[in-house]
C-alpha positions as CSV (number, residue, x, y, z in Angstrom):
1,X,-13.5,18.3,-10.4
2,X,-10.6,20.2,-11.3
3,X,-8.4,19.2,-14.4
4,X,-4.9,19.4,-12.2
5,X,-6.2,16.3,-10.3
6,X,-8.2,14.3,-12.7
7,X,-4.9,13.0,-13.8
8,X,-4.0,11.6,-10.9
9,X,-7.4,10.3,-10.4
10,X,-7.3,8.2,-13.4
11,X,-3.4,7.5,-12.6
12,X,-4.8,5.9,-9.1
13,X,-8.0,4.1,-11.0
14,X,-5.2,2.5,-13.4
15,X,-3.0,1.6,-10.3
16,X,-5.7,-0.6,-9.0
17,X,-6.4,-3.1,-12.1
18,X,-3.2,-4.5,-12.4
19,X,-3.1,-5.9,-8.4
20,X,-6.8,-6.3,-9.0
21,X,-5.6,-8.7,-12.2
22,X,-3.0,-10.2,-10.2
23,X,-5.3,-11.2,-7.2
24,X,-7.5,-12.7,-9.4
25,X,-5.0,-15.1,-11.8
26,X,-1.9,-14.9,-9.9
27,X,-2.4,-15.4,-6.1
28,X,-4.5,-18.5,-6.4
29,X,-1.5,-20.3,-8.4
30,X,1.0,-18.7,-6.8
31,X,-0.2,-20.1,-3.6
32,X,-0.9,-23.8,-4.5
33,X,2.6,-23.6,-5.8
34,X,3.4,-22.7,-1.6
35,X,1.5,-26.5,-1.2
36,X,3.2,-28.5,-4.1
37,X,6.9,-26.8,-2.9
38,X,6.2,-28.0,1.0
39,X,3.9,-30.6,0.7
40,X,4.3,-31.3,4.8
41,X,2.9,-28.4,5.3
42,X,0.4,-27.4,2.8
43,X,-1.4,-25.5,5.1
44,X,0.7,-22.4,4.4
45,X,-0.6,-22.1,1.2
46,X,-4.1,-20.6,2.7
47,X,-1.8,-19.2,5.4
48,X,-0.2,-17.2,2.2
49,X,-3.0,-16.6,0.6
50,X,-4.7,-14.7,2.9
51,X,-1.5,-12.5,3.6
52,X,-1.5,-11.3,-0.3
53,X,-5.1,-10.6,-0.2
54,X,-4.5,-8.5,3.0
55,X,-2.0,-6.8,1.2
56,X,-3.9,-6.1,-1.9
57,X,-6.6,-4.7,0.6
58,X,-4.4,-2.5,3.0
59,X,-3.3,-1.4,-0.9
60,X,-6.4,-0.7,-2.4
61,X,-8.0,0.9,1.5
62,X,-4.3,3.6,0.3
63,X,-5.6,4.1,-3.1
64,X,-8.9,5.5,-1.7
65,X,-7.2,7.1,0.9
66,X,-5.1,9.0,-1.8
67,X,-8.6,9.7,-3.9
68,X,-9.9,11.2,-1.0
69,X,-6.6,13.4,-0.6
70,X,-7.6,14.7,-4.4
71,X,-10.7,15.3,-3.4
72,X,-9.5,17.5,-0.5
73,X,-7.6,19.3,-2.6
74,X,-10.8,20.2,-5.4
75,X,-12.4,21.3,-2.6
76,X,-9.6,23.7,-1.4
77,X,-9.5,21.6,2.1
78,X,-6.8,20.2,1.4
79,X,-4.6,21.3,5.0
80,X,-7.2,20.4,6.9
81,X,-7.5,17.3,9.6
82,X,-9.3,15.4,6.8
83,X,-6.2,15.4,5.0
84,X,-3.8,14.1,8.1
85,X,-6.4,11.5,8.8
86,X,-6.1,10.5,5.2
87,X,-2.1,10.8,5.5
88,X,-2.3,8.6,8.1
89,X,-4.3,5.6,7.2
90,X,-2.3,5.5,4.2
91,X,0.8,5.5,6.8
92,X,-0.8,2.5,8.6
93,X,-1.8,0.6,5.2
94,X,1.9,0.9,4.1
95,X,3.3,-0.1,7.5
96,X,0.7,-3.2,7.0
97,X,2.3,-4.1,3.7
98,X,5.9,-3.7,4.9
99,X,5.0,-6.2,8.3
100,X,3.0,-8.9,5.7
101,X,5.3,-8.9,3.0
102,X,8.8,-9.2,6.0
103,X,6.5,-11.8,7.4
104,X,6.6,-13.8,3.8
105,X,9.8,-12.9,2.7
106,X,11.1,-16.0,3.8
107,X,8.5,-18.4,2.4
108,X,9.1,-15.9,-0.7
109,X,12.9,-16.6,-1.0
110,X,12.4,-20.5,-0.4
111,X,10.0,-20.6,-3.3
112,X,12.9,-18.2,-5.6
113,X,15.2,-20.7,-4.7
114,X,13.4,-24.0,-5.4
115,X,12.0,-22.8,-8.5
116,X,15.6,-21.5,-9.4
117,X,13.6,-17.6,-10.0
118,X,16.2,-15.3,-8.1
119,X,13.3,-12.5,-9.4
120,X,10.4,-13.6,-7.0
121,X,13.1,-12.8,-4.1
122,X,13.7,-9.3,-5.2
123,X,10.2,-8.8,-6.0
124,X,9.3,-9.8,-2.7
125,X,12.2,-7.5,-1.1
126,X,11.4,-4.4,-3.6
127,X,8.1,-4.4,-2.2
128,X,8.7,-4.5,1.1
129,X,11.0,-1.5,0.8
130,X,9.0,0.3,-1.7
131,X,6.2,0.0,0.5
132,X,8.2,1.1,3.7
133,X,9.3,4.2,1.7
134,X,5.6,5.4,1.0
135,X,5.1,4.8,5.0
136,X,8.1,7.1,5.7
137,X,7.0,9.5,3.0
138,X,3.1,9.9,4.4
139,X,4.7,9.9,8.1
140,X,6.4,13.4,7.1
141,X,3.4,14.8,4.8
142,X,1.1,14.1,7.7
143,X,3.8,16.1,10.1
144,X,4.2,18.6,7.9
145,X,0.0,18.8,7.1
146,X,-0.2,19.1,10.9
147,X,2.4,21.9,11.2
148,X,0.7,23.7,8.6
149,X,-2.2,23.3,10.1
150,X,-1.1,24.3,13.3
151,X,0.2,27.7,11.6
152,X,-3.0,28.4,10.1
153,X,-4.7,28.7,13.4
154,X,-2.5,30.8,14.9
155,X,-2.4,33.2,12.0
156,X,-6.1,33.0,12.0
157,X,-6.4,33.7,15.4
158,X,-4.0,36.7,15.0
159,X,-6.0,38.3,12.1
């Protein structure tokens, strides 16, 4: 393991304990809260449970993603297909964030409104555009890995 990425190894290790904190003693209140706010339909608390936790796995499925990128790069593979494919799912694990959390956003703001916490809203919102940002920003590493790439082999096959 090199010491330029063992940083940002640990850095990605320490990313995942908070959300894996807040899935444990957050979510569960958070979404019998959704149940006491509508009690007519209580059914979205599950409903909204089960689109954090997807969340919180399309997030920690990116964190691997991104430790497998390191990984890569020790290895001096790092413009390689391995690394596109691992641009890519963390693409598609942002994307699935940014579609959950627009999904929720509504039920997010109601519950910022009744409980008078104009936060929660721009949590919710912050989120949603932080996580559409990483999508964008893997979209163009993974065009830019491929052009490399792409380069490469036709420099190799000129040599």
């Amino acid at each position: 393991m090199k010491r330029e990425t063992i940083f940002l190894k640990i850095v990605i290790v320490l990313m995942a304990l908070p959300v894996l904190a807040i899935c444990i003693f957050v979510v569960p209140p958070l979404s019998s809260f959704v149940a006491e706010l509508l009690p007519e339909w209580a059914f979205l608390q599950w409903i909204f449970m089960i689109a954090l936790y997807i969340t919180a796995i399309a997030y920690f499925i990116a964190l691997y993603q991104s430790l497998k990128l390191l990984s890569y790069i020790d290895k001096n593979i790092a413009f390689s297909e391995l690394s596109v494919k691992a641009l890519k799912n963390i693409k598609y694990c942002a994307l699935t964030i940014t579609g959950i959390y627009i999904l929720c956003l509504p039920l997010i703001l109601y519950m910022a409104q009744v409980d008078d916490a104009p936060g929660l809203g721009g949590l919710g919102m912050v989120i949603t555009f932080g996580a559409f940002v990483i999508a964008v920003f893997a979209a163009v590493l993974q065009k830019l890995f491929e052009n490399a790439i792409e380069i490469k082999s036709e420099n190799d096959l000129t040599v």
